[in-house]
C-alpha positions as a printed NumPy array, in Angstrom:
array([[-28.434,   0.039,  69.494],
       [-27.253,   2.771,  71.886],
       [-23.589,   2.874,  73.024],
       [-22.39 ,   5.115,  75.933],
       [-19.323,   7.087,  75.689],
       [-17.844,  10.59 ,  76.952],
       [-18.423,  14.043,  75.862],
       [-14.624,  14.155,  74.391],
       [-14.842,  10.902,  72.492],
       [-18.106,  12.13 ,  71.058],
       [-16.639,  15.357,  70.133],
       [-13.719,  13.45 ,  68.346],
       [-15.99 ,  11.505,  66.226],
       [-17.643,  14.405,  65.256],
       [-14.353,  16.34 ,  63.929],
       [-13.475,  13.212,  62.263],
       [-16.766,  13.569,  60.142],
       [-17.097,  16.989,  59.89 ],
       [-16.266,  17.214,  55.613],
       [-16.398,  21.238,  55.763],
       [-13.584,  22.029,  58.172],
       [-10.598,  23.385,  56.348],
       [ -6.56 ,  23.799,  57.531],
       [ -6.153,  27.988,  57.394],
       [ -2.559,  27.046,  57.029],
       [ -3.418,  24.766,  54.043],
       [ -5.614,  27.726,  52.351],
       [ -2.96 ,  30.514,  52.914],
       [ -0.216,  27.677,  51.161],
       [ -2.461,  27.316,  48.478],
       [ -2.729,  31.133,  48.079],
       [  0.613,  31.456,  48.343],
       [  1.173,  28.999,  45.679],
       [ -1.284,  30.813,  42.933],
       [  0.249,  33.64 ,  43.851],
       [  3.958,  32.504,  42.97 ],
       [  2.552,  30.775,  39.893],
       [  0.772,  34.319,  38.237],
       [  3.645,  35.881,  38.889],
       [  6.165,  33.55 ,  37.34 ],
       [  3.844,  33.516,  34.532],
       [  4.166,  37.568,  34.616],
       [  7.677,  37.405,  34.41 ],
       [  8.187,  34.889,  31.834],
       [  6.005,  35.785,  29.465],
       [  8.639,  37.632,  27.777],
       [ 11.664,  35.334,  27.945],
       [ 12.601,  33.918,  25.018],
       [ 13.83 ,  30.313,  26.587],
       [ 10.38 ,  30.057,  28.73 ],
       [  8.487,  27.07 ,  28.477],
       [  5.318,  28.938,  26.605],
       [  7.897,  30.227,  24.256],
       [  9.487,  27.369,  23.499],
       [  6.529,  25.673,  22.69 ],
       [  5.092,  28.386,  20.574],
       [  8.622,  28.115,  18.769],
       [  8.578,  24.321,  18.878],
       [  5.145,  24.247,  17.106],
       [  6.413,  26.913,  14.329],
       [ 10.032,  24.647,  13.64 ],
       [  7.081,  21.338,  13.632],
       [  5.167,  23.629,  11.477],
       [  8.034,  24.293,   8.697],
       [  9.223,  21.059,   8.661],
       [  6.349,  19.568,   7.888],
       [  5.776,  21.739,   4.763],
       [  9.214,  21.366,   3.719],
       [  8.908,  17.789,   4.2  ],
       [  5.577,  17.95 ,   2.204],
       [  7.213,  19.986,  -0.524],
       [ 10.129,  17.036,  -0.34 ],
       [  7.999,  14.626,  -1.006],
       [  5.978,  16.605,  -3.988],
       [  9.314,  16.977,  -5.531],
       [ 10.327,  13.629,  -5.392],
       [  6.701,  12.141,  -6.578],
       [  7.557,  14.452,  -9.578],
       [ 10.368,  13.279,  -9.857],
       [  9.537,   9.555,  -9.294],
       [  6.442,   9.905, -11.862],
       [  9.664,  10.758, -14.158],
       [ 11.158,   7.943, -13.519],
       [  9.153,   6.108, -14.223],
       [  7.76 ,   7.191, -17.49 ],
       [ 11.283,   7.269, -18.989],
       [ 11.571,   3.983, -17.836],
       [  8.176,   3.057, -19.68 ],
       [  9.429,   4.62 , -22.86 ],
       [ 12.291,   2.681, -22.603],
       [ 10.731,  -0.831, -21.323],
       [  8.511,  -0.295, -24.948],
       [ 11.172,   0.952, -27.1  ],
       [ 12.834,  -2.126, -25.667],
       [  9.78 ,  -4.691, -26.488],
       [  9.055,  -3.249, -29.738],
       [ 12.539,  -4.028, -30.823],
       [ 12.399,  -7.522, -28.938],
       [  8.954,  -7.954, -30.804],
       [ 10.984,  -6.934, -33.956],
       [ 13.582,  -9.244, -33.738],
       [ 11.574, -11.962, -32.387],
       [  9.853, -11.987, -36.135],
       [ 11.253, -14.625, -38.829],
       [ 13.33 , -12.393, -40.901],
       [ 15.295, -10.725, -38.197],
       [ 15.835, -14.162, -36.783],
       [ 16.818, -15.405, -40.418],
       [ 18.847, -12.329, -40.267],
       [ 20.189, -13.638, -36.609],
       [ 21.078, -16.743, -38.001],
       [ 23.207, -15.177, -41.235],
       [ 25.274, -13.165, -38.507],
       [ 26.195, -16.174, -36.443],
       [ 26.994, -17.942, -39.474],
       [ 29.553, -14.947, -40.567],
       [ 30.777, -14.916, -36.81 ],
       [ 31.589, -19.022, -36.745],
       [ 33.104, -18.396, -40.234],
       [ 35.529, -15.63 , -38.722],
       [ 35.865, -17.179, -35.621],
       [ 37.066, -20.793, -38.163],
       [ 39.142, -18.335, -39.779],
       [ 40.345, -17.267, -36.414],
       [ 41.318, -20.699, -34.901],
       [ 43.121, -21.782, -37.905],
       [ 45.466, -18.713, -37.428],
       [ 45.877, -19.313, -33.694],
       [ 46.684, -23.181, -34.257],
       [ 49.266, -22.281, -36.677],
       [ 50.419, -19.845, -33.885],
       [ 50.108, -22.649, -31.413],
       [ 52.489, -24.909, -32.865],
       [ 54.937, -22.661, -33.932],
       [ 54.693, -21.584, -30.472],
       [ 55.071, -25.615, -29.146],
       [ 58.237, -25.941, -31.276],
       [ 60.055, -22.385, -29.945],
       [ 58.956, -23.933, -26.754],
       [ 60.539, -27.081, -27.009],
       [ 63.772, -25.815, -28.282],
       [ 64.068, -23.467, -25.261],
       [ 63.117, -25.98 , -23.439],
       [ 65.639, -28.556, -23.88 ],
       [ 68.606, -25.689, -23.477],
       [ 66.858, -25.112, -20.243],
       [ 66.859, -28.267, -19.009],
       [ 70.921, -28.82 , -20.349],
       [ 72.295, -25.635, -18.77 ],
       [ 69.909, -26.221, -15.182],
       [ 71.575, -29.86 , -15.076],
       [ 75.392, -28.126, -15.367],
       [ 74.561, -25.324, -12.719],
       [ 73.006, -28.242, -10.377],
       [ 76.114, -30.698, -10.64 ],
       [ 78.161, -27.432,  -9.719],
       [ 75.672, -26.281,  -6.369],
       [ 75.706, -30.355,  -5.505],
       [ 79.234, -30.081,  -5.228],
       [ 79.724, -26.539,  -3.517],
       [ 76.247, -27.554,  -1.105],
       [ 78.275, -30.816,   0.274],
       [ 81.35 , -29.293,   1.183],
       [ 79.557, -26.595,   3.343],
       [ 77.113, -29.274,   4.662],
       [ 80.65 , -30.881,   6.205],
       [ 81.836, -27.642,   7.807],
       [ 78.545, -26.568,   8.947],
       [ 78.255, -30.413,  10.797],
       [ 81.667, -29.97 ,  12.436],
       [ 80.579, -26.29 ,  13.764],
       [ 77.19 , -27.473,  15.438],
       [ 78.793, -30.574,  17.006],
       [ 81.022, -28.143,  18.614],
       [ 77.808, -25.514,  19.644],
       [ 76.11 , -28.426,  20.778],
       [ 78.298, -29.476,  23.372],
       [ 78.706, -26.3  ,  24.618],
       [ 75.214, -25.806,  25.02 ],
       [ 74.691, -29.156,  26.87 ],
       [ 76.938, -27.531,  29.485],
       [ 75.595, -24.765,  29.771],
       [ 72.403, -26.323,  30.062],
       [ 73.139, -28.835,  33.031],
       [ 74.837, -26.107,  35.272],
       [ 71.897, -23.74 ,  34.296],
       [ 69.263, -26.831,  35.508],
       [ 71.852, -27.192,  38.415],
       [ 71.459, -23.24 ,  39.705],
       [ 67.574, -22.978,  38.867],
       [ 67.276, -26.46 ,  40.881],
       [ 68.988, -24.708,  44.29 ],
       [ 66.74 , -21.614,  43.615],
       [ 63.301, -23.994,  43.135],
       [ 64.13 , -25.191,  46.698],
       [ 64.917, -22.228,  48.755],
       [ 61.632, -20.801,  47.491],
       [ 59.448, -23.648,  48.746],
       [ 61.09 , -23.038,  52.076],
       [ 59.967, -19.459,  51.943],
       [ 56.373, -20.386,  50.748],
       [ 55.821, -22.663,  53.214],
       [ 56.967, -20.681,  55.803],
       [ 54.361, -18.027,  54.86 ],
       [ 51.662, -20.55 ,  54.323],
       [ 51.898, -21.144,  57.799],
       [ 51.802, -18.007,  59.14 ],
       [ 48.727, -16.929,  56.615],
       [ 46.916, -20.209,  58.203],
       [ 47.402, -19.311,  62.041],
       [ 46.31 , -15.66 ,  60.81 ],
       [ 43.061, -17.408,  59.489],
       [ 42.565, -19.532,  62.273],
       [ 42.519, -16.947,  64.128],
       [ 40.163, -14.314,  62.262],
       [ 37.638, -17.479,  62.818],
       [ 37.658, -17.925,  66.218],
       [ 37.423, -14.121,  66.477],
       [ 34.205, -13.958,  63.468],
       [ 32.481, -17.327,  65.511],
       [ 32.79 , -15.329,  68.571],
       [ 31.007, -12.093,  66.847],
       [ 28.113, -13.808,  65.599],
       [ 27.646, -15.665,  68.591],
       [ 27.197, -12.411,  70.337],
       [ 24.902, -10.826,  67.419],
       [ 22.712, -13.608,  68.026],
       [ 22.214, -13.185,  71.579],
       [ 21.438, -10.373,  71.092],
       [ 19.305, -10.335,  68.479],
       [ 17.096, -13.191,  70.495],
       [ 17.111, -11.137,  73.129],
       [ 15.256,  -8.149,  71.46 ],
       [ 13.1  , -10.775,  69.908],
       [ 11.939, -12.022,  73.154],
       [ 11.11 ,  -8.2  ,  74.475],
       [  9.53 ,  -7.66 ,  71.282],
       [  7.19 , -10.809,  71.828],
       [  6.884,  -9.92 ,  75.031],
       [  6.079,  -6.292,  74.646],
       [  3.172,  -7.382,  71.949],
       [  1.531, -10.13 ,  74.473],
       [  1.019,  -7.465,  76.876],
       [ -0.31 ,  -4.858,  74.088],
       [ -2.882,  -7.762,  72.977],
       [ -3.874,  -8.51 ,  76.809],
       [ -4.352,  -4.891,  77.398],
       [ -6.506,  -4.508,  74.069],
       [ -8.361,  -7.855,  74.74 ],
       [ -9.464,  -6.428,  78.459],
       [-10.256,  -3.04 ,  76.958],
       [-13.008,  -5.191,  74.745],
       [-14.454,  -7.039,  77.308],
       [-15.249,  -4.147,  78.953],
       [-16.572,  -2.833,  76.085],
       [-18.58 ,  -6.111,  75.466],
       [-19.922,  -5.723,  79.366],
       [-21.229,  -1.95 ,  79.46 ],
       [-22.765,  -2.916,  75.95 ],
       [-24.949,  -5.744,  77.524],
       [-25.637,  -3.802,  80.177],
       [-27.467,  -1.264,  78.045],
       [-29.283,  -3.562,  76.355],
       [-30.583,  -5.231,  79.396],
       [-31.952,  -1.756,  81.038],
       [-33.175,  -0.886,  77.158],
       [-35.463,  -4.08 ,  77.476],
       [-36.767,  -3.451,  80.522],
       [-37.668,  -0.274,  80.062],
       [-39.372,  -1.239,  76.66 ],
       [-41.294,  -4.384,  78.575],
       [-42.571,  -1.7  ,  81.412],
       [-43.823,   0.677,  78.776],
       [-45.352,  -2.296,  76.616],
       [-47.247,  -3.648,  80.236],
       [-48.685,   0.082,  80.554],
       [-49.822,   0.022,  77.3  ],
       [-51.595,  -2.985,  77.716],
       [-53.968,  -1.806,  80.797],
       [-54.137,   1.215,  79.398],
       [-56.287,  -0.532,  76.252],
       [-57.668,  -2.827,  78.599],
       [-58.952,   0.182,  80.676],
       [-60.834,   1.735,  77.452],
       [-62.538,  -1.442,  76.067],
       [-64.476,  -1.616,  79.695],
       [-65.621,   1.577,  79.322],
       [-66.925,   0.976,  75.862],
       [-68.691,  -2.077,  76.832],
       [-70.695,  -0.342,  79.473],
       [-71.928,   2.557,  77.18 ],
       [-72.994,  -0.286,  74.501],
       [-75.017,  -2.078,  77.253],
       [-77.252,   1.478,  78.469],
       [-77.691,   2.429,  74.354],
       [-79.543,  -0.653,  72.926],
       [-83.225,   0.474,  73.06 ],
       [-81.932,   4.   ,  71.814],
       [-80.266,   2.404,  68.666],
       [-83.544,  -0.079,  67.534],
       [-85.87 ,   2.872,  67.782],
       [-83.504,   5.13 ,  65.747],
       [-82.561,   2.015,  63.536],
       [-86.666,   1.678,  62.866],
       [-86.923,   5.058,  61.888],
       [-84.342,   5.092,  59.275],
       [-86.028,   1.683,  57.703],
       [-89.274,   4.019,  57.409],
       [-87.876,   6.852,  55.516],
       [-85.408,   4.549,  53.045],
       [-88.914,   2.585,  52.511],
       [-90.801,   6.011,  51.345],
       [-87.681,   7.323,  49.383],
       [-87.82 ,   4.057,  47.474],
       [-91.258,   4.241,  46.237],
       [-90.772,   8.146,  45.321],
       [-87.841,   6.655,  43.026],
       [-89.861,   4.101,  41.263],
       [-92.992,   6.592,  40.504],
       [-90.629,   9.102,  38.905],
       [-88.813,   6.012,  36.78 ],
       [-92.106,   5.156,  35.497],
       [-93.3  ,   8.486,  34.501],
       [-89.994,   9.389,  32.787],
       [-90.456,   6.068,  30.818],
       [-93.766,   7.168,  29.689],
       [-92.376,  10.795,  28.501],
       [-89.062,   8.729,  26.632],
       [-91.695,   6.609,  25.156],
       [-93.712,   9.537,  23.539],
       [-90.464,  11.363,  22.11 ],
       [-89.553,   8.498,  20.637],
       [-92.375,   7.562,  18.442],
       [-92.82 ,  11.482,  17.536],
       [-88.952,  11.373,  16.081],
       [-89.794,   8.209,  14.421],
       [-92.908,  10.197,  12.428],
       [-90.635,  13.048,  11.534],
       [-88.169,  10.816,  10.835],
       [-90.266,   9.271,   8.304],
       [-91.65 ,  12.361,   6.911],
       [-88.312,  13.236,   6.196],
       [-87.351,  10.319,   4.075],
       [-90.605,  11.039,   1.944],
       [-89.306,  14.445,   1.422],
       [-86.141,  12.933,   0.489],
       [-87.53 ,  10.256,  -2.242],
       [-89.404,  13.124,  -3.747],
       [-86.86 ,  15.263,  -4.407],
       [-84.649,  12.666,  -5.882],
       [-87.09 ,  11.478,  -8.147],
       [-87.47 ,  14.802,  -9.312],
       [-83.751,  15.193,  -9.971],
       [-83.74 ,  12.348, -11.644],
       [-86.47 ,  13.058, -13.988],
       [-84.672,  16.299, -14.488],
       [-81.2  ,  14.66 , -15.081],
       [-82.86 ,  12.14 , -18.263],
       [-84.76 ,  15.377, -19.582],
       [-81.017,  16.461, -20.018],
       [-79.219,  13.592, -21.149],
       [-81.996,  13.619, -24.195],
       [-81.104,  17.221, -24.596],
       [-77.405,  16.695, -25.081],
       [-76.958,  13.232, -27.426],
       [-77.482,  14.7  , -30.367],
       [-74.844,  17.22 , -29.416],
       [-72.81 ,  14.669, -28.108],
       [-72.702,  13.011, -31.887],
       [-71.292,  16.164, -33.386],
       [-68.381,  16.404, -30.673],
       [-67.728,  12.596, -30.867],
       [-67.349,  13.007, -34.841],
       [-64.858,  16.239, -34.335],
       [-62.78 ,  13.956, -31.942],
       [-62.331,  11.077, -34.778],
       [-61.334,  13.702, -36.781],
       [-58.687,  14.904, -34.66 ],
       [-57.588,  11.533, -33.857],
       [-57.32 ,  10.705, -37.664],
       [-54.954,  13.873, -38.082],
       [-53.054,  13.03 , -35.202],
       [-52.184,   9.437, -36.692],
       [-51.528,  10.666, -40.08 ],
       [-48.889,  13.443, -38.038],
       [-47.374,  10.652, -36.032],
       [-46.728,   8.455, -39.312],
       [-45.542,  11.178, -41.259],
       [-42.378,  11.944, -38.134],
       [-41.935,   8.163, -37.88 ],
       [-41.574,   7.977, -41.238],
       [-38.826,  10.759, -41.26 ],
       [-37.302,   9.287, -38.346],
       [-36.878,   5.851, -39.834],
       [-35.535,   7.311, -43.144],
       [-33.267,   9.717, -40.788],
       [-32.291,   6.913, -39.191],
       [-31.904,   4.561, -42.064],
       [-29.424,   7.219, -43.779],
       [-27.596,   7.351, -40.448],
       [-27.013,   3.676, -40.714],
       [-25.775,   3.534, -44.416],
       [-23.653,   6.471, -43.17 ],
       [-21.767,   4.724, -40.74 ],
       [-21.698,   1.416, -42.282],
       [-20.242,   2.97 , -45.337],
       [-17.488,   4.835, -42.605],
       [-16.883,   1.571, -41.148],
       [-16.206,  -0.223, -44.211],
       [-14.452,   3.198, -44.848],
       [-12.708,   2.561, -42.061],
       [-11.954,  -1.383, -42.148],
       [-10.742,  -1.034, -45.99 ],
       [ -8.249,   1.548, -44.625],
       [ -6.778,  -0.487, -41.702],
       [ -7.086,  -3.428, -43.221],
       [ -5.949,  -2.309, -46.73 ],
       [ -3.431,   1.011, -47.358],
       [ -2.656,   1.089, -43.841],
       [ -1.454,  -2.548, -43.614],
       [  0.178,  -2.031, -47.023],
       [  2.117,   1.107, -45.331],
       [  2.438,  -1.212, -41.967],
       [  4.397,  -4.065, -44.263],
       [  6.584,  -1.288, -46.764],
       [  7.518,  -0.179, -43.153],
       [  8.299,  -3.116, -41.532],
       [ 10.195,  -4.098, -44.797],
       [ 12.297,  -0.536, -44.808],
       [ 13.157,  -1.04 , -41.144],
       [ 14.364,  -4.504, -41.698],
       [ 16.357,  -4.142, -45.077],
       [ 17.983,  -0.993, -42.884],
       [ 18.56 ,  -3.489, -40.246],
       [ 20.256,  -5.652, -42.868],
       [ 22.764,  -3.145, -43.804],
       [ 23.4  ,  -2.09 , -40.56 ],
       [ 24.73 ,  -5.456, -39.772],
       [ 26.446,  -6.075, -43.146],
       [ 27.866,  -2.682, -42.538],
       [ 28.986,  -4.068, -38.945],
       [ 30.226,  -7.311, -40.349],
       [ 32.232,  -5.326, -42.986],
       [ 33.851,  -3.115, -40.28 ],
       [ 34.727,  -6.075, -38.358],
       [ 36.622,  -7.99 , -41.436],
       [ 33.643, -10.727, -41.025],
       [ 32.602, -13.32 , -44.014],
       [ 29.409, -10.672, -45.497],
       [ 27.927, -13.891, -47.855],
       [ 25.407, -15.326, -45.151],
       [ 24.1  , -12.032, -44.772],
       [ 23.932, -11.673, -48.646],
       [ 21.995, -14.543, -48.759],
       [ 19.953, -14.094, -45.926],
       [ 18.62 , -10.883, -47.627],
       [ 18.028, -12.136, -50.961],
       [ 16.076, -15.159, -49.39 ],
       [ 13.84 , -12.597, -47.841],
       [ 13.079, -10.851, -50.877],
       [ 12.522, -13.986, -52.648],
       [  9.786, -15.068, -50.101],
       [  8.785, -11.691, -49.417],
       [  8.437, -11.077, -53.546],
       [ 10.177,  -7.94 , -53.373],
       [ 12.138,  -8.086, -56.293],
       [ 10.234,  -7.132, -59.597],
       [  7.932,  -9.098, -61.344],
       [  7.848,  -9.915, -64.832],
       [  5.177,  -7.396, -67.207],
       [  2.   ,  -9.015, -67.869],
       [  1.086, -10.318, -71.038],
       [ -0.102,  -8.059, -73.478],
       [ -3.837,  -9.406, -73.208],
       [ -3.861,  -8.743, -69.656],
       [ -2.581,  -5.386, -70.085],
       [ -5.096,  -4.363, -71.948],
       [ -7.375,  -5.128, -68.607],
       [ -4.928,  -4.088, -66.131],
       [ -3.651,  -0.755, -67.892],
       [ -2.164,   0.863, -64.165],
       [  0.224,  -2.506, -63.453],
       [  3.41 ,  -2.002, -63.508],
       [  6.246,  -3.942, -62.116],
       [  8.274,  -2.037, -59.132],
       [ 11.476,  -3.567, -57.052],
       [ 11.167,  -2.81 , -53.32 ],
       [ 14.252,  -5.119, -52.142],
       [ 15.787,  -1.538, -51.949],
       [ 15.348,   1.47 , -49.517],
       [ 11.824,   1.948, -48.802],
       [ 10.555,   5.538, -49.986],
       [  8.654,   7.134, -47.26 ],
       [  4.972,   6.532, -46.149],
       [  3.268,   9.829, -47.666],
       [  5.042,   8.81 , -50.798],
       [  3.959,   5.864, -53.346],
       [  7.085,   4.092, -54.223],
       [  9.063,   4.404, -57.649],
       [  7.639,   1.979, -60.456],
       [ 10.271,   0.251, -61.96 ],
       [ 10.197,  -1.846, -64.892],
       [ 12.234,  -5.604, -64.806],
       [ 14.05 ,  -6.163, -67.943],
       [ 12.561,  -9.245, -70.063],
       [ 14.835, -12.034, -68.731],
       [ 16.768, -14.738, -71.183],
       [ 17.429, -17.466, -68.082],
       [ 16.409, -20.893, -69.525],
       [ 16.849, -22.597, -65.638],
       [ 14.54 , -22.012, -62.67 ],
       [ 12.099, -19.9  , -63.29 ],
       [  9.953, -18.895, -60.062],
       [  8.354, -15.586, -61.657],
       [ 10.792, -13.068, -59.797],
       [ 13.888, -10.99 , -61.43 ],
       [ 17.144, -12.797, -60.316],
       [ 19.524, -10.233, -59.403],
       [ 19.71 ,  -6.987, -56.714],
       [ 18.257,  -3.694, -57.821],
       [ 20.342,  -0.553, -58.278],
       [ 19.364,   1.295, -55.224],
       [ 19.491,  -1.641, -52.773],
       [ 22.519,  -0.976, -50.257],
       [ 23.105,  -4.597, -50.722]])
């Protein structure tokens, strides 16, 4: 739609679009700018406080603390992994000697120390009892002198306190009516004072209310004025943006009016052209109607002519398809004879190939028959080889298997037989040095040492560590390397077998349970 407007407005628009124009003054700022900037770079780049600088010195501090802080925490991982293995060793030192004393004979052992401690501890409360009552009695005899001499010095201060209570009554009666004097002309003065002082006050509170009053009127007054005011330059505002609208609204109906003017003189001047078109085309299909009308005859005879020659071409066309069908016909049945010829060829050769092939085969059986018997013969030696290697595997492997069956019964016989026998002479040593640890305790501490006595001497009972009567001399004769040995004493070390002792024949005519009554000569007990 085309819109009519000056030469300046149209120039306006096109500055407003035009995206290559460019400020000078903005380009020589900007140069200005980079040009400050390179050279402050220039200048700081050797400053030791610029920002570059810093940075760079930043990074290097970041750098170093975060290796030193690496190397912190390597050190204390170290020292943390420690830690915690000391704490390990302990934690199993700790459960093995739980697990120790967890076992029946430490407990039995337990048990004999907490018997000696409640016999001390008897022992111990009979002595403070007897204390305890000779204490009671000392008591009571202090007591009662106590209680005599408090009831003399309390008859004397009864005496002394009510002859002071009757001159200390006298003296306050006296204070207090002095004070109730004093008191009433006090309330008398203060009284006078109260009242002059409300005069004052209310004096000034009237006074401070006309003041008030006043500031009111004078503040109502004020704001009556702002708001007049204020309404005022409201209403010139309003008025001022009526006429701006009015003034905009008849700028846009002119607008509106030169617009639809255009558009009407655009249609017209599009309906004139259209109506010339129109006679124009008009004009030219006359003209064409007339020169069909004269060329009729013209067009049948040339029409008749061209029927002629299409008619002759045609019947060329179908002479030359029939000859060339003839010709296809003969080269087809001579390819089909040398085709055929061929195939006899063919047959006859591989008959004769054949024939030729047989005369071989016959040639090479009886050949065949000596390689087929050399073959068997290698296969036989083969399967002798290959039973000859398994049979030295399964012996290897059969003597592999004795082997280490006769290790692990090696082995089993060992854990299950000398090393549990040096497992239980251990576990025997330690607890018979446990034993005279705490009888040694019990004897440093002036404790009862029987229950631990007997505590030990039931253990070698059950145990069967004391030593046991020789066999008979029958069974000697079959047992020649028996000998009776005590172990209720200190345990001889593991890489050593332990000294063979011999019981002496016993005359007791009472219990007899097999075992040597009695504590061997090397027992700490």
């Amino acid at each position: 739609m085309p819109l009519v407007m000056s030469k300046d407005e149209w120039s306006r628009i096109v500055s407003w679009t035009d995206s290559n124009r460019e400020n000078p003054e903005t380009v020589r700022r900007r140069e200005y700018i980079r040009y400050l900037h390179e050279t402050s770079q220039a200048m700081t780049k050797a400053w030791p406080n610029s920002l570059e600088n810093v940075n760079k010195r930043n990074e290097e501090l970041r750098r170093a603390r975060i290796a030193a802080a690496e190397q912190a925490n390597t050190d204390f991982y170290k020292q943390y992994v420690r830690r915690r293995r000391e704490e390990q060793r302990r934690l199993m030192a700790g459960a093995r000697d739980i697990i120790f004393k967890n076992k029946d004979a430490p407990k039995m052992l337990l048990r004999a120390v907490i018997e000696s401690v409640t016999q001390k501890e008897r022992e111990e409360q009979v002595k403070f009892l007897g204390e305890l009552r000779r204490q009671a009695a000392q008591r009571k005899r202090d007591d009662d002198a106590e209680i005599t001499r408090n009831a003399e010095e309390w008859n004397r201060l009864m005496a002394t306190r009510k002859q002071r209570r009757f001159e200390v009554n006298k003296k306050y009666q006296r204070e207090i009516l002095d004070q109730a004097a004093e008191v009433a002309e006090r309330r008398r003065r203060e009284h006078e004072t109260e009242l002059r002082q409300q005069q004052q006050d209310n004096i000034k509170a009237n006074e401070e209310m006309d003041t008030i009053k006043q500031f009111e009127d004078d503040f109502k007054e004020r704001e009556k004025a702002r708001i007049f005011r204020d309404m005022e330059q409201a209403r010139r505002e309003v008025e001022a943006r009526r006429s701006e609208c009015a003034a905009r609204d008849r700028l846009d109906d002119r607008l509106i009016q030169v617009l639809q003017n255009t558009r009407a003189r655009v249609d017209r001047r599009r309906k004139q052209t259209e109506k010339g078109i129109q006679e124009e085309k008009q004009r030219v299909l006359h003209a064409i109607s007339m020169q069909l009308a004269t060329g009729d005859a013209a067009r049948e005879q040339h029409e008749r002519e061209i029927l002629n020659k299409a008619i002759k071409e045609q019947q060329l066309k179908e002479e030359a398809r029939h000859e060339s069908e003839v010709q296809k016909r003969g080269r087809m049945r001579a390819e089909r004879e040398q085709l055929h010829l061929q195939q006899l060829r063919d047959e006859e050769e591989r008959l004769h190939r054949l024939h030729t092939t047989r005369s071989w085969e016959m040639l090479n059986r009886f050949k065949n028959v000596e390689l087929y018997e050399d073959y068997v013969s290698k296969l036989r030696e083969e399967k002798h080889r290959k039973t000859q290697e398994h049979r030295a595997d399964l012996l290897r492997l059969w003597k592999e298997r004795e082997e280490r069956d006769a290790a692990e019964v090696a082995a089993r016989r060992e854990f299950y037989g000398a090393r549990a026998e040096r497992l239980l002479r251990e576990e025997e040593r330690r607890l018979l040095e446990h034993a005279a640890a705490l009888v040694q305790e019990a004897r440093q501490q002036h404790r009862p040492e029987y229950p631990l006595h007997r505590a030990v001497h039931n253990y070698c009972k059950q145990q069967r560590l004391y030593s046991m009567p020789p066999l008979p001399r029958p069974l000697q004769l079959h047992f020649p390397k028996y000998a009776p040995e005590d172990r209720s004493g200190q345990a001889a070390p593991l890489d050593e077998a332990p000294p063979s002792t011999v019981a002496p024949p016993t005359t007791d005519t009472g219990k007899r349970d097999g075992l040597v009554q009695g504590v061997c000569l090397n027992s700490p007990f």
